[in-house]
N, CA, C and O atoms as a MOPAC input file, in Angstrom:
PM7 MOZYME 1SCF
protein

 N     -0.77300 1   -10.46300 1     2.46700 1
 C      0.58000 1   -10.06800 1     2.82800 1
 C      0.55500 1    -9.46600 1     4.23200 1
 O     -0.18100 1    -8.51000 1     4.47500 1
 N      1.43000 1   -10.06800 1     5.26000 1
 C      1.15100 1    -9.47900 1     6.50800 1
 C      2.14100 1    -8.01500 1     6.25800 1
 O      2.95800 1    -7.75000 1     5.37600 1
 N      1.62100 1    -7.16400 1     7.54800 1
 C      2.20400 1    -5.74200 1     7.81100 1
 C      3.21500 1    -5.37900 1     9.02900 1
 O      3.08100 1    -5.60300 1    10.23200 1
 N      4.14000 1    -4.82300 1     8.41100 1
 C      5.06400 1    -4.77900 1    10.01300 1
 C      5.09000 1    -2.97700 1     9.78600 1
 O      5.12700 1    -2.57700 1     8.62200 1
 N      5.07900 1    -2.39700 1    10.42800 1
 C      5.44100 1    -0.98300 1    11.04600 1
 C      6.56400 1    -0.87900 1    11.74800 1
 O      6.88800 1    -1.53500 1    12.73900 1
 N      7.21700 1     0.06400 1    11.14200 1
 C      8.57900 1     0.03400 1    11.59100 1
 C      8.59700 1     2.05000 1    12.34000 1
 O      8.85900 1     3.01700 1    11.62400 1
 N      8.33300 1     2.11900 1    13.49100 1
 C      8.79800 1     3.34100 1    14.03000 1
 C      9.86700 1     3.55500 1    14.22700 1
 O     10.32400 1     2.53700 1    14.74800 1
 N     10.63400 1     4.30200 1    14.13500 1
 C     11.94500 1     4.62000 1    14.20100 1
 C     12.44300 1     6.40300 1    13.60300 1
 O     11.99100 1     6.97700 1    12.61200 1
 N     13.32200 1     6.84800 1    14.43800 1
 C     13.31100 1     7.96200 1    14.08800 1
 C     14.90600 1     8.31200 1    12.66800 1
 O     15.34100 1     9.04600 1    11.78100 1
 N     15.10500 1     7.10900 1    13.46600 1
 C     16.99800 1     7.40500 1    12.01800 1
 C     16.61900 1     6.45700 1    11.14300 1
 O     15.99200 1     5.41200 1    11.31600 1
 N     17.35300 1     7.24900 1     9.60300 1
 C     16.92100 1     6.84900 1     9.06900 1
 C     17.54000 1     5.44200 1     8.12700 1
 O     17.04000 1     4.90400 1     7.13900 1
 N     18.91500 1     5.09400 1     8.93300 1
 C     19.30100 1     4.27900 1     8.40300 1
 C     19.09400 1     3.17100 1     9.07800 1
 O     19.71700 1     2.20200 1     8.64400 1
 N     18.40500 1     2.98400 1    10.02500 1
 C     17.96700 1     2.26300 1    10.74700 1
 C     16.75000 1     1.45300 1    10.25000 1
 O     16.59200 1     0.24100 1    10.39000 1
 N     15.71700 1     2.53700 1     9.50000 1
 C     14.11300 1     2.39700 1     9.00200 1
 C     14.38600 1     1.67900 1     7.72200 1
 O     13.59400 1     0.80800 1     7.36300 1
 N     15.54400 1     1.99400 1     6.92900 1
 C     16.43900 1     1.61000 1     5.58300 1
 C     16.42300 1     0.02700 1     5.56300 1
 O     15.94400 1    -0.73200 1     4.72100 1
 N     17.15000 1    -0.26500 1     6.85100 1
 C     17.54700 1    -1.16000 1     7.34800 1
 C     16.54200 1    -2.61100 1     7.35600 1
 O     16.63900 1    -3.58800 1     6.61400 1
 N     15.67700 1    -2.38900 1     8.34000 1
 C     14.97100 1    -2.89600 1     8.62600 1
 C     13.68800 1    -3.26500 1     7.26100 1
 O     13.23200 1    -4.37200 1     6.97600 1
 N     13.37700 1    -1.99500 1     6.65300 1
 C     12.75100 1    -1.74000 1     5.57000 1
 C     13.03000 1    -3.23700 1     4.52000 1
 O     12.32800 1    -4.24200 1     4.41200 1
 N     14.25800 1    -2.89900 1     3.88800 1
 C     14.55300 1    -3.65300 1     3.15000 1
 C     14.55600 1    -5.12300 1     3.17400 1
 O     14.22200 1    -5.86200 1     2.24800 1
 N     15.06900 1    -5.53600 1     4.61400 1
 C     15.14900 1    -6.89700 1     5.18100 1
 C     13.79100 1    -7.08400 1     5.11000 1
 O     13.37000 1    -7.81700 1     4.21500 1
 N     13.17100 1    -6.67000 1     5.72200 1
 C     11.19300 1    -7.02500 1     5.63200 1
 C     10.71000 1    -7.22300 1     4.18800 1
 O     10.33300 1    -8.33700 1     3.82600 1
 N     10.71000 1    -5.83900 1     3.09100 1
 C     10.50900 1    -6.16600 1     1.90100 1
 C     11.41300 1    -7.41700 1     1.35600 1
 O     10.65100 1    -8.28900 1     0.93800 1
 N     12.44900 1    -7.70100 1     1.25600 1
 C     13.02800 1    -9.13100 1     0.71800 1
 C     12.16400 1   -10.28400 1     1.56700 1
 O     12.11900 1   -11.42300 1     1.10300 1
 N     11.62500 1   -10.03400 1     2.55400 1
 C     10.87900 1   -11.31500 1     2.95900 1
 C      9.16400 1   -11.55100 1     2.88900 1
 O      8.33600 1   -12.25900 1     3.46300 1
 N      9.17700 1   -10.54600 1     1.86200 1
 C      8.07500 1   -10.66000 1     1.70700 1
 C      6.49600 1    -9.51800 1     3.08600 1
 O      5.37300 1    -9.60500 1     3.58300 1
 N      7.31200 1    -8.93600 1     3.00600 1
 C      6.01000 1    -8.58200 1     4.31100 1
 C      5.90200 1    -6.55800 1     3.53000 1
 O      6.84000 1    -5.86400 1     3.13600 1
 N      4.53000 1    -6.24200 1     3.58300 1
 C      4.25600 1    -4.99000 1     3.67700 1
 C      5.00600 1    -3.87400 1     4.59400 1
 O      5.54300 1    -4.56600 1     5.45900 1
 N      5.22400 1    -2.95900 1     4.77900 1
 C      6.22900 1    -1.74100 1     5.78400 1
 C      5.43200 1    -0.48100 1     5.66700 1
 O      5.24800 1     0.14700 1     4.62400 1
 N      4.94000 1    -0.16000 1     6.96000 1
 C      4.96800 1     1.22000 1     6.77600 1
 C      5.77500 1     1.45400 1     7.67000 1
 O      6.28700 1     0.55000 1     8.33100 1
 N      6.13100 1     3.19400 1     7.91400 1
 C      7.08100 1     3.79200 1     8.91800 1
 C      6.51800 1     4.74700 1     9.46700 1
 O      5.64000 1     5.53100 1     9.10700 1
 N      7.07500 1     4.62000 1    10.33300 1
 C      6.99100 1     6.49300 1    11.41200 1
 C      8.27100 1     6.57700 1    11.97200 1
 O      9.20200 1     5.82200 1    12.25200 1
 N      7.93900 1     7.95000 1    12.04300 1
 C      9.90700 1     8.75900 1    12.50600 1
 C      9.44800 1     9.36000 1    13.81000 1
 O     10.22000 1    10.20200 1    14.26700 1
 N      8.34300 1     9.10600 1    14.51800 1
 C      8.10000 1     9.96200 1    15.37100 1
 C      7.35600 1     8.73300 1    16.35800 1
 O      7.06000 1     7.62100 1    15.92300 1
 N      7.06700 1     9.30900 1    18.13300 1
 C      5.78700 1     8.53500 1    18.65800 1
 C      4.33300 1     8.68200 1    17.87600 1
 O      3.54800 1     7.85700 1    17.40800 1
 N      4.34800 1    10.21800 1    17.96500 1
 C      2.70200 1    10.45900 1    17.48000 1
 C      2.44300 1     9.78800 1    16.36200 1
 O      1.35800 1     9.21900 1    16.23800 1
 N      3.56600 1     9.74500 1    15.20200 1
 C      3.18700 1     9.49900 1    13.67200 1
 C      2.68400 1     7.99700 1    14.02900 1
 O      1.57900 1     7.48000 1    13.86300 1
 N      4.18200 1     7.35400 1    14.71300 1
 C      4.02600 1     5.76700 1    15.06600 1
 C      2.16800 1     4.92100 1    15.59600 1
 O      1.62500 1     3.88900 1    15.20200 1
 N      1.61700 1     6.25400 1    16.86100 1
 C      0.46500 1     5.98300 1    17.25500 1
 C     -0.65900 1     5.90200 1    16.13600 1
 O     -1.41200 1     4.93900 1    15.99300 1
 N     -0.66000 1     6.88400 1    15.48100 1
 C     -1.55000 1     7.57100 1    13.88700 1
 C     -1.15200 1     6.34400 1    13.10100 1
 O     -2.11700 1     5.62500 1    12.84100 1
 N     -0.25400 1     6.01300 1    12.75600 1
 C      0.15400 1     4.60300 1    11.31500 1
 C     -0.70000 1     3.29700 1    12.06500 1
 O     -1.64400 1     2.58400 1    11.72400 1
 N      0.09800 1     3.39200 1    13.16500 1
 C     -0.68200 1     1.93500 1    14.08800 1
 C     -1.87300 1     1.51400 1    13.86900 1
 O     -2.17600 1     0.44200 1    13.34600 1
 N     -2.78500 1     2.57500 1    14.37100 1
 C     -4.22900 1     2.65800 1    13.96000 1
 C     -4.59400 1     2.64600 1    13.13200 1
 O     -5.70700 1     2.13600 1    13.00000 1
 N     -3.91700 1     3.19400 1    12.01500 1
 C     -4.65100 1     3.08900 1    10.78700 1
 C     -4.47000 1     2.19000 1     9.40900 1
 O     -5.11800 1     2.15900 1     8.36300 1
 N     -3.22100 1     1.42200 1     9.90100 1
 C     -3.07200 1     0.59000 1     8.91200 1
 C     -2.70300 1    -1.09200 1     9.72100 1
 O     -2.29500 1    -2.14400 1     9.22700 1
 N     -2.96400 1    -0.82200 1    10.72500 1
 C     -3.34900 1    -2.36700 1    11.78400 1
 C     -2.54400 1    -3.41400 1    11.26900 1
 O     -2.96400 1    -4.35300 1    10.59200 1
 N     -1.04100 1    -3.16300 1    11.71300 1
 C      0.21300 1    -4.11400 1    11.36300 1
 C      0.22700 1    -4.93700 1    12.26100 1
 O      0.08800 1    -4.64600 1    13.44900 1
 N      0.46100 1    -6.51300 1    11.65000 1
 C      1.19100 1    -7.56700 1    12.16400 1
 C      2.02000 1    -7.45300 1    13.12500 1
 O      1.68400 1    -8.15600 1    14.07800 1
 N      3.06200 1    -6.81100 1    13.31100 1
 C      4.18000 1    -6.75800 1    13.94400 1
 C      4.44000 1    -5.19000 1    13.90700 1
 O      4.22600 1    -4.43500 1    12.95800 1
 N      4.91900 1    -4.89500 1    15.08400 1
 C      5.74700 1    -3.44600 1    15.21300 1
 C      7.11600 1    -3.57900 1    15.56000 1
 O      7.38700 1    -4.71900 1    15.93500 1
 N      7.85900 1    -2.95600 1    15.55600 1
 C      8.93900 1    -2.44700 1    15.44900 1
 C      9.55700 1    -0.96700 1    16.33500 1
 O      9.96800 1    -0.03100 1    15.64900 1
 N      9.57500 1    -0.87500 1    17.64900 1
 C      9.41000 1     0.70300 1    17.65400 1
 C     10.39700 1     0.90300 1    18.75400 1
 O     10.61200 1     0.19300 1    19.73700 1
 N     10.97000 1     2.06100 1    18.36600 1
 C     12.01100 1     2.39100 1    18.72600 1
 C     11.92600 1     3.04700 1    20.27800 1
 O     10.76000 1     3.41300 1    20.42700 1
 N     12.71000 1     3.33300 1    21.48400 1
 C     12.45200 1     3.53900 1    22.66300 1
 C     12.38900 1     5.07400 1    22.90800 1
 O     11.66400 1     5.79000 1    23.59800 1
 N     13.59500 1     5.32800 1    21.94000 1
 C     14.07000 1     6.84600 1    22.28900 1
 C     13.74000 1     7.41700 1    20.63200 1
 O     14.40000 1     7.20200 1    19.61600 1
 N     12.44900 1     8.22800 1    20.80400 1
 C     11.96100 1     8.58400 1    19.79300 1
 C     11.44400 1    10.17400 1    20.49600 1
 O     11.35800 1    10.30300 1    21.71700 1
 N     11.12000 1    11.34800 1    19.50600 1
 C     10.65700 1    12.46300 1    19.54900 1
 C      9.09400 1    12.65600 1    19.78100 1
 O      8.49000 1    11.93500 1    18.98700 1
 N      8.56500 1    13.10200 1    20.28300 1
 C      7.48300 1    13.33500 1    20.22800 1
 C      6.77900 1    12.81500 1    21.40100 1
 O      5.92800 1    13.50300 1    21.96500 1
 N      7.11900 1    11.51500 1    21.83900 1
 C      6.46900 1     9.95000 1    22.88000 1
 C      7.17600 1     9.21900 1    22.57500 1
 O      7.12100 1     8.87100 1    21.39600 1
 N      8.24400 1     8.58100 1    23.49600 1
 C      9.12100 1     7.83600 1    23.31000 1
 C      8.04200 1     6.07800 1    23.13700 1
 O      6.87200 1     5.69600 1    23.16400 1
 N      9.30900 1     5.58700 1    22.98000 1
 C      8.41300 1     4.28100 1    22.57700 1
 C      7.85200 1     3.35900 1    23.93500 1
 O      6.90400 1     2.62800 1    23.64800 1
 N      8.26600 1     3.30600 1    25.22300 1
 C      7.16500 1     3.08300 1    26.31900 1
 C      5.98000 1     3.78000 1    26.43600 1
 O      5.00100 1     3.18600 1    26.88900 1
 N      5.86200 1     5.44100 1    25.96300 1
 C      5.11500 1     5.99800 1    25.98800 1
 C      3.59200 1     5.25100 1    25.29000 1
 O      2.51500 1     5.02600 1    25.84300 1
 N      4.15200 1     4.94100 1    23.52000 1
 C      3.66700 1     4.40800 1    22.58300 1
 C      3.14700 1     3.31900 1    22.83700 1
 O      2.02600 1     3.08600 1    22.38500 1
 N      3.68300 1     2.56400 1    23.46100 1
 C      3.58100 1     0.76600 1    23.81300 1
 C      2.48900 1     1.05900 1    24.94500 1
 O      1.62100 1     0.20300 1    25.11000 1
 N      2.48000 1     1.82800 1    25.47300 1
 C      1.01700 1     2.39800 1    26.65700 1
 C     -0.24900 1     2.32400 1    26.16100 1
 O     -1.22000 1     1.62100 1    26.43900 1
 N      0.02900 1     3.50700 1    25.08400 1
 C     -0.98700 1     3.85600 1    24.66500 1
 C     -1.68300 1     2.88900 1    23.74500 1
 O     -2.91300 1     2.84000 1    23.75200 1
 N     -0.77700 1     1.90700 1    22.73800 1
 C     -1.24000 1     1.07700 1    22.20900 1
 C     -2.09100 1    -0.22300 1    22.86000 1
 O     -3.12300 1    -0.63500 1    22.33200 1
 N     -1.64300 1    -0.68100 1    23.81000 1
 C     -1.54900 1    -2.04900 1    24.61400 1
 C     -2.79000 1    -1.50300 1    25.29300 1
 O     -3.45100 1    -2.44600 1    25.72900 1
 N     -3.41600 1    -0.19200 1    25.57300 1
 C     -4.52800 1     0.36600 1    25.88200 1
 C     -5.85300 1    -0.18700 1    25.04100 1
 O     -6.88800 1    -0.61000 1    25.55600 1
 N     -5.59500 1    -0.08800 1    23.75500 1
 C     -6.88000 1    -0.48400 1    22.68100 1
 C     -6.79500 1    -2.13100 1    22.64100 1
 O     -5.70000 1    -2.68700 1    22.73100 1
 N     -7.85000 1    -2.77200 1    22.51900 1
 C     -7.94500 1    -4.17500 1    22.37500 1
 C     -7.40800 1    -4.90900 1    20.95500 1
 O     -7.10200 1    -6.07200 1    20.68900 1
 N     -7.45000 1    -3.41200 1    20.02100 1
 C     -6.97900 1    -4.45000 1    18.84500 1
 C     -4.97900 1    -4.43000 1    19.12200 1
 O     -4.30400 1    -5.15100 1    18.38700 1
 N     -4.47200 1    -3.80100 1    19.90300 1
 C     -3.10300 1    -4.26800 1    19.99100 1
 C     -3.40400 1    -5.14000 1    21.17300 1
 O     -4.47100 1    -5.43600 1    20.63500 1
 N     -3.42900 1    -5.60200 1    21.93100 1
 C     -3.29300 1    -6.38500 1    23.03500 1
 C     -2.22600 1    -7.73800 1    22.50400 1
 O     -1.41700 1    -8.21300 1    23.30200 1
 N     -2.30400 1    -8.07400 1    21.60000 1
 C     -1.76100 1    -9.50500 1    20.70500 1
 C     -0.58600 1    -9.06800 1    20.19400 1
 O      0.51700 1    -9.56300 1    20.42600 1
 N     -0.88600 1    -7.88300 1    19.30400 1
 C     -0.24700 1    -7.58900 1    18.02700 1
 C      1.15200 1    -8.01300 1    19.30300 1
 O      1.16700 1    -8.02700 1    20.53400 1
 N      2.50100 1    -8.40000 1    17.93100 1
 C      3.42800 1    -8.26600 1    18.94300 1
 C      4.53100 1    -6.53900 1    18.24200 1
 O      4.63300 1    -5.98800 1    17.14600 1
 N      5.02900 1    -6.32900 1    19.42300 1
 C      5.78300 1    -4.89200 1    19.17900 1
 C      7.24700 1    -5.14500 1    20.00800 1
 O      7.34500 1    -5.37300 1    21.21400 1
 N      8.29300 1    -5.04800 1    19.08100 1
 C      9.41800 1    -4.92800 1    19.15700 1
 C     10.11600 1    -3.69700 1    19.82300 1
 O      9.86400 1    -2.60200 1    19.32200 1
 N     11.09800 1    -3.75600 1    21.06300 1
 C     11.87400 1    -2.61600 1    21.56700 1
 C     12.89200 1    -2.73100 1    20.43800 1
 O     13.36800 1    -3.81800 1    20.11200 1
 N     13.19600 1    -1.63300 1    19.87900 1
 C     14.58500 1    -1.09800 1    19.10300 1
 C     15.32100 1    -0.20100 1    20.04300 1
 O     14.67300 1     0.48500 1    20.83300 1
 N     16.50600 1    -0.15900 1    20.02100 1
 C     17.44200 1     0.69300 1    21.35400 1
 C     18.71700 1     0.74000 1    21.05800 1
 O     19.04600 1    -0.32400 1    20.53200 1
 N     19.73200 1     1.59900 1    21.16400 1
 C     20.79200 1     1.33000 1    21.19200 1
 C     21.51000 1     1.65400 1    22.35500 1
 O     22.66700 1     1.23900 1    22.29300 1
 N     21.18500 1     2.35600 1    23.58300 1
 C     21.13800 1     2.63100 1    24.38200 1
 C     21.01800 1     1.30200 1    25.42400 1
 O     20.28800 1     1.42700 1    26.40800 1
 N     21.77800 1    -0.04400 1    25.19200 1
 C     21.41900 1    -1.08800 1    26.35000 1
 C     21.76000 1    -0.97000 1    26.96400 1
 O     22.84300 1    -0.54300 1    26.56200 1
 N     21.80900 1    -0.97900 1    28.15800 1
 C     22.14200 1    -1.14000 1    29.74500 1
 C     21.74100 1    -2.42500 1    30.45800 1
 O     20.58600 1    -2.75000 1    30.18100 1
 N     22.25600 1    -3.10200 1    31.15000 1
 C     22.06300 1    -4.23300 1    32.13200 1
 C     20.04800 1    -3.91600 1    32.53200 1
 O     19.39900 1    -2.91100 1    32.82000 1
 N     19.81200 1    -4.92200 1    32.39500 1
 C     18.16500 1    -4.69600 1    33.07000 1
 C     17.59400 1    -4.01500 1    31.92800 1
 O     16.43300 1    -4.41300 1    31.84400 1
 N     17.83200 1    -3.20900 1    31.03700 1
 C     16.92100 1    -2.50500 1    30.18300 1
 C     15.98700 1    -3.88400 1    29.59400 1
 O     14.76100 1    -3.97900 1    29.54300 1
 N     16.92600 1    -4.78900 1    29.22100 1
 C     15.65200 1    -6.16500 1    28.20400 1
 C     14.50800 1    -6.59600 1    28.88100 1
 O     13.36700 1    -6.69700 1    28.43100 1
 N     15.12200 1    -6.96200 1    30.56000 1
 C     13.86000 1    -7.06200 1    31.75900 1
 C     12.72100 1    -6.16400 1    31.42600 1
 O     11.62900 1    -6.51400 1    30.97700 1
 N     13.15000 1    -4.87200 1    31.72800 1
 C     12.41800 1    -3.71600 1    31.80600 1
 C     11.76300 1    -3.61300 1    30.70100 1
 O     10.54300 1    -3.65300 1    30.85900 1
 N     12.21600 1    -3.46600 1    29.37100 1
 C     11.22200 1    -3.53200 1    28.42400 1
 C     10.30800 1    -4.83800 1    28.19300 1
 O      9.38100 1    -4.63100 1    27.41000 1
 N     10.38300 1    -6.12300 1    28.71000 1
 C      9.28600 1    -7.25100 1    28.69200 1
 C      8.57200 1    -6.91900 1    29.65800 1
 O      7.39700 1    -7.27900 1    29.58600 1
 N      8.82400 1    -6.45700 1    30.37800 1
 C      8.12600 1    -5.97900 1    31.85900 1
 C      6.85000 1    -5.20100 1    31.82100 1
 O      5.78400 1    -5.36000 1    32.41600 1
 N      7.33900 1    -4.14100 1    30.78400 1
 C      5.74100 1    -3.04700 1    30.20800 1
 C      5.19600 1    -3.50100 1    29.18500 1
 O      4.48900 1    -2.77400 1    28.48700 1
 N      5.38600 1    -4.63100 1    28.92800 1
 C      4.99400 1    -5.08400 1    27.87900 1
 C      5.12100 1    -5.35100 1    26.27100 1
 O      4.18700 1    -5.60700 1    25.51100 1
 N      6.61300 1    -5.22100 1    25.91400 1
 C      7.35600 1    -5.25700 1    25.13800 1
 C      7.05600 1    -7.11500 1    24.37700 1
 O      6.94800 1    -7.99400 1    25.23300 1
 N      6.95800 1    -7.51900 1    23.03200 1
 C      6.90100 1    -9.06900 1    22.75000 1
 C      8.43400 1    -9.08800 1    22.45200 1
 O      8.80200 1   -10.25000 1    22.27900 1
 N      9.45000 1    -8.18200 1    22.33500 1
 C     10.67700 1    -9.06100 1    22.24000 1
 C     11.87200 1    -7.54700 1    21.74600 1
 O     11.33700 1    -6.50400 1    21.37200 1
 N     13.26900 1    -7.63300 1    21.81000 1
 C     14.09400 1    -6.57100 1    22.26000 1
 C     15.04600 1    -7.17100 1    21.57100 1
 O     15.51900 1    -8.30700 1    21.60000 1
 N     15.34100 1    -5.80200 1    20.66800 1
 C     16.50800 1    -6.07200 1    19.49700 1
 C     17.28900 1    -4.36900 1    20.09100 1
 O     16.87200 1    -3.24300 1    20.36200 1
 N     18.74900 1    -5.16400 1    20.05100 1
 C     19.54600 1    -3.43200 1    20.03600 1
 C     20.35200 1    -3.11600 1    18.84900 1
 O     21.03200 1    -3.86600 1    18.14900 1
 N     20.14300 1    -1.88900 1    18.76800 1
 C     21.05400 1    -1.44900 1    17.37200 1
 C     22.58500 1    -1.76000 1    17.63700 1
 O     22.77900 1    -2.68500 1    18.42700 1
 N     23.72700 1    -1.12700 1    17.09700 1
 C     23.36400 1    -1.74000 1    15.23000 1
 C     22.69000 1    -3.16100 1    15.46700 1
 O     23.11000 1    -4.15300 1    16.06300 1
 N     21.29100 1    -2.87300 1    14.67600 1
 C     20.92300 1    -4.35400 1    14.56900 1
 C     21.10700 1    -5.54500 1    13.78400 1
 O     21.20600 1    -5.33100 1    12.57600 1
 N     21.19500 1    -7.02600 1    14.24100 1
 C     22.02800 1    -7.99400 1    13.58200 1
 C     20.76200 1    -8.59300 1    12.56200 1
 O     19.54400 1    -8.48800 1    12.41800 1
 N     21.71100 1    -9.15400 1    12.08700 1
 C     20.40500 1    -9.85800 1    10.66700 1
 C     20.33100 1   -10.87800 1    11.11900 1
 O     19.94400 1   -11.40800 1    10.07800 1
 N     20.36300 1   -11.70500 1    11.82700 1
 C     20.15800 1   -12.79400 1    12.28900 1
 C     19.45000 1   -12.40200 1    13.58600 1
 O     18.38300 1   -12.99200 1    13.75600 1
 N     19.66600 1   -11.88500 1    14.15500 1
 C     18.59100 1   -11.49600 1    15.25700 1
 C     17.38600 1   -11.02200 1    14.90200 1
 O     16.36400 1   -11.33600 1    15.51200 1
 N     17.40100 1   -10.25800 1    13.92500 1
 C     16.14700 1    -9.89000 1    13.29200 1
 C     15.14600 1   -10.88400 1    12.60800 1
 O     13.91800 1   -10.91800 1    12.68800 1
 N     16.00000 1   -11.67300 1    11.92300 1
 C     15.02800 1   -13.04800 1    11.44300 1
 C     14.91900 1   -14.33700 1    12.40000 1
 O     14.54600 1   -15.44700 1    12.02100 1
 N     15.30200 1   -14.00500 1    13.67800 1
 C     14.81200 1   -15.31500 1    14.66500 1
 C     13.83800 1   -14.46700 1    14.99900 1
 O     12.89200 1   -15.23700 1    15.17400 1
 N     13.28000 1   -12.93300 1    15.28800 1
 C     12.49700 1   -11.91100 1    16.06700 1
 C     11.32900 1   -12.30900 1    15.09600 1
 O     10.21400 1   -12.54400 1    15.56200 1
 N     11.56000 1   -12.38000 1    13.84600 1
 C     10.29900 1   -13.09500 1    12.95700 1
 C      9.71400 1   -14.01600 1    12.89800 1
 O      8.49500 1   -14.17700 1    12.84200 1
 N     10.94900 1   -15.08400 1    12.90800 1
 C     10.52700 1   -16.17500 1    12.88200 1
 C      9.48900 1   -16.63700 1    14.15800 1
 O      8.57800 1   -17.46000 1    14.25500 1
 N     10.08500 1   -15.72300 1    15.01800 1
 C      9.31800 1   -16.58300 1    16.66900 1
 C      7.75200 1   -15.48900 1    16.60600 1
 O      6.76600 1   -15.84900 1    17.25000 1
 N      7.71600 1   -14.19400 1    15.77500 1
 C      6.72200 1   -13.91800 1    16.26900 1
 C      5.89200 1   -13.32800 1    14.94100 1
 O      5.12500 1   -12.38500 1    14.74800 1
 N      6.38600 1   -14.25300 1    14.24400 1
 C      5.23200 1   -14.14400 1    13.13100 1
 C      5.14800 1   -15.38400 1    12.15400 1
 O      4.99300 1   -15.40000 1    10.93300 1
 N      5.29800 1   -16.42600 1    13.06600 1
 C      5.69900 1   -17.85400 1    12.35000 1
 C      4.84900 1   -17.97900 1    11.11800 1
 O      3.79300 1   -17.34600 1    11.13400 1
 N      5.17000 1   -18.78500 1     9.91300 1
 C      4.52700 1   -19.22800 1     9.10100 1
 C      3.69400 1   -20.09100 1     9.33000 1
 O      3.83400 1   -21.19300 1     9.86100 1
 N      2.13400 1   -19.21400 1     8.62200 1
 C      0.80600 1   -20.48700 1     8.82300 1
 C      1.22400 1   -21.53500 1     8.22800 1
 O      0.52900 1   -22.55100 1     8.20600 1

């Protein structure tokens, strides 16, 4: 069963996402925080991330640093979550290294093309 990690600090957001993942079959853990997000990452080595920009602790560029630092993320792919879009923000987050940029409220159909393209079926 692959693993997605979902960082995020609200919680209807983590709800959100949570559920859509479990109906499709995939494992979830969460973090509400950067640090927790960095700590889960490592230790339970998810498929896919999920992580939010504007988070407490280390926002999520912060996170995406520090991760994209160790060789076992270099691949993994990690999702910008935001609700905060602005013109140029989607640039900017592929730019540091972001695999792909969803903004809240997030759509269900955007969310399952974000799967489909980056966690295709073997």
């Amino acid at each position: 069963m692959r693993k997605v990690l979902i960082a995020e600090d609200k919680a209807t957001s983590r709800e959100f996402l949570r559920t859509i993942l479990e109906k499709h079959g995939y494992a979830v853990g969460e973090a509400v925080d950067g640090e927790e997000a960095l700590q889960k990452a490592r230790s339970e080595s998810p498929d896919l991330i999920f992580l939010d920009i504007h988070m407490p602790r280390r926002n999520g560029y912060e996170v995406l640093g520090e991760l994209r630092k160790d060789e076992r993320f270099e691949a993994i792919p990690i999702v910008a979550v935001t609700a905060s879009a602005m013109h140029g923000d989607r640039e900017k987050a592929l730019a540091a290294g972001f695999s792909g940029y969803l903004i809240k409220p997030l759509s269900l159909s955007d969310l399952r093309s974000e799967l489909r393209r980056l966690l295709p079926e073997n």
